[in-house]
N, C-alpha and C positions, 0 to 999 in steps of 0.2 A: 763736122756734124753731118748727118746723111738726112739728106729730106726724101720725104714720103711724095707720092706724087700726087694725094691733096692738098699736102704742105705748097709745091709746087704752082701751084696754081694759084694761090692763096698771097704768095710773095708778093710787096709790094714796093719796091727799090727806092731808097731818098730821093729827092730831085734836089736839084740846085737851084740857085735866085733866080736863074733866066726862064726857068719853066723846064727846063729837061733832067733828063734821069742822070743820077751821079756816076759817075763813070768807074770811081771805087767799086761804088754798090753792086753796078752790073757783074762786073768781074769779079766781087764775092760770091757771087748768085749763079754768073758760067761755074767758077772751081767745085760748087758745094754740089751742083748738079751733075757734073762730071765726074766728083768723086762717088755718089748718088749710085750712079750708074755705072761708075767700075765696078762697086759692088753687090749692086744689082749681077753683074754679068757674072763674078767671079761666084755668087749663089746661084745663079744657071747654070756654069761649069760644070760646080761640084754638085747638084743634084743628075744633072746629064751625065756625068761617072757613077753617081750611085745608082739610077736606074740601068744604065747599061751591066754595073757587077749583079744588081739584082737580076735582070735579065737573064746574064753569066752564068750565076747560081740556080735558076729557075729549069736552063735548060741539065745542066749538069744534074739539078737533083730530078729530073726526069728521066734523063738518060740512066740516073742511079735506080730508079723507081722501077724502069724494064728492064735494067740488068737482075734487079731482086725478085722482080715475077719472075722472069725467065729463070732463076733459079731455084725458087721455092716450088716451080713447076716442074722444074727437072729433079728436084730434089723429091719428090713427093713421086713422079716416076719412079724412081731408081729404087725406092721403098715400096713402093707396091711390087717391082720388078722380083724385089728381092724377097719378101712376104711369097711369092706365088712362088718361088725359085725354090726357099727355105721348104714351102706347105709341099710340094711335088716332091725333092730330095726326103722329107719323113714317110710323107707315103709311101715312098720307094723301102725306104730303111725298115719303117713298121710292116710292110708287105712282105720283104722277106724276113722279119725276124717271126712272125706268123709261118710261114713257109718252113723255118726252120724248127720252130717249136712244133709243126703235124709232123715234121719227118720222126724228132725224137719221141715223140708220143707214137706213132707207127712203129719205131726199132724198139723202144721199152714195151708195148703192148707184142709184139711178137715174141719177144724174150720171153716176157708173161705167161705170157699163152704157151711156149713151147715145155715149158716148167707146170703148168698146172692140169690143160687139157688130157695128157694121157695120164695123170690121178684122177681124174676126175670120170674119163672113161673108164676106168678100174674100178671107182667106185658104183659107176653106173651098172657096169656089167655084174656087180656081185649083186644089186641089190635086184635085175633084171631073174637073176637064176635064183635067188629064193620064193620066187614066186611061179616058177616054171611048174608046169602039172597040177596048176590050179586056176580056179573063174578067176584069179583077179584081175583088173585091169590095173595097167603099171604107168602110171604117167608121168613123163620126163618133162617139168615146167625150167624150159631153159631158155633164156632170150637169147644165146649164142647157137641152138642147137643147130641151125642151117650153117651158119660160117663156119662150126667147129665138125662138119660132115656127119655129126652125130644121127642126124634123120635118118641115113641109109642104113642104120640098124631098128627104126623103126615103121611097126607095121601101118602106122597111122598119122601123121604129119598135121598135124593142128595149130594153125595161126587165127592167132585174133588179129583181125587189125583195125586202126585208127589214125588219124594221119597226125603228123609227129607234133602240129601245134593243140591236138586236145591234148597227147598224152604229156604235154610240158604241162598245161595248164592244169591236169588232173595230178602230176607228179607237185606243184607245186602249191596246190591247195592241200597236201597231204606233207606239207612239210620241207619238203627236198628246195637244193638252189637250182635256180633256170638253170644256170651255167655247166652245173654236173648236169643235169639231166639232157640238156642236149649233147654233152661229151658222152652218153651212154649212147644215147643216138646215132649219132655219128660215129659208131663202133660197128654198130650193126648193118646188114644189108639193105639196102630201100625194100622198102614194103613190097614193092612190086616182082622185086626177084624174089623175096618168100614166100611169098602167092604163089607162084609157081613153083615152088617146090612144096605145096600144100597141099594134101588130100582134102581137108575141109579145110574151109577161110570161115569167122566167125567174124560178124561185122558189131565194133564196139562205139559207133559211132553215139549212141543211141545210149536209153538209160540202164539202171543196173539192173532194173526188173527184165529186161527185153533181154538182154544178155545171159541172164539167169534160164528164162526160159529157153534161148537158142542150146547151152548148156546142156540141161534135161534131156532133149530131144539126142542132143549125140549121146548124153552119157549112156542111154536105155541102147541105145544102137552099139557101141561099144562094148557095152555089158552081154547083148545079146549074141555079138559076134565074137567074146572070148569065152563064152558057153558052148558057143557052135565048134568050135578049134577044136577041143576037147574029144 
């Protein structure tokens, strides 16, 4: 039987006739204590093995704990490394596949042009000489006419301009997709090189009445100088 150590205390051994303690008693009372405390001890042991594997475990899953930072850290690196790696290699790709599509848009559009330009000066030229040895004034409305050197057959070089974000936004209140409209854009010369090869510049920044009347003004001037020719 394992006594408790208020049991312990609590023991009170037979005595014998003479007045002293029985000597049985005592030495059932040393074994039971002793036994008491064997295993008393052997539940020390085995708790002092379990806190030490606890312990064990404690550091191990710690040391697990910063091996798995340290790699959701690196791991999360390597993916963002690789996201900036990927975004730069498309820009790359999409930058020249842009680069490749201006070049064939430039070889198709000179093709174009080499096929359509001298009909088109043909037809310019025929409709130029039925009106030869008369007032009329003959106006060629061409948005190519400076790129296709058309001007240098005429006597008067007339550019409107505007800068190319009204005339997207006025091409695409009238219908048209941004997208062609600035691909016509980007055909033509910048404004600034047609200005200089303009006898008069009309400025369309402004409303249609104001334009109207800029208009007027050259067209009387026009008119009056293909009377004076004569």
């Amino acid at each position: 039987m394992t006594l408790a150590p208020v049991e312990i205390r609590h023991v009170k051994p037979g005595k014998s006739f003479i007045g002293g303690y029985k000597k049985a008693a005592i030495d059932d009372l040393l074994d039971e204590i002793a036994a008491s405390y064997e295993d008393v001890w052997r539940e020390r042991a085995d708790l002092a093995d379990k806190v030490e594997q606890l312990e064990d475990d404690l550091v191990r899953f710690r040391e697990l704990e910063g091996l798995l930072r340290t790699t959701l850290v690196s791991a999360e690196r390597a993916s963002q490394e690789r996201r900036e790696q990927a975004r730069r290699e498309a820009g790359v790709v999409l930058e020249e596949a842009h680069g490749e599509a201006r070049r064939v848009r430039r070889e198709a559009l000179a093709d174009l042009e080499a096929i359509i330009h001298p009909e088109v000066r043909r037809m310019i030229a025929d409709g130029i000489q039925s009106h030869l040895d008369t007032d009329d004034v003959v106006v060629l409305v061409n948005p190519l006419l400076i790129e296709m050197g058309t001007h240098r057959d005429c006597d008067v070089v007339v550019v409107v301009s505007a800068s190319p974000e009204t005339q997207v936004a006025r091409s695409v209140v009238r219908g048209m997709d941004e997208a062609d409209v600035r691909a016509r854009l980007g055909a033509q010369l910048p404004l600034a090189d047609r200005a200089r090869a303009a006898d008069v510049l009309l400025d369309n920044e402004g409303t249609r009445e104001e334009l109207e009347a800029e208009v007027e003004v050259l067209w009387h001037d026009l008119a009056a100088r293909a009377a004076g020719d004569r």
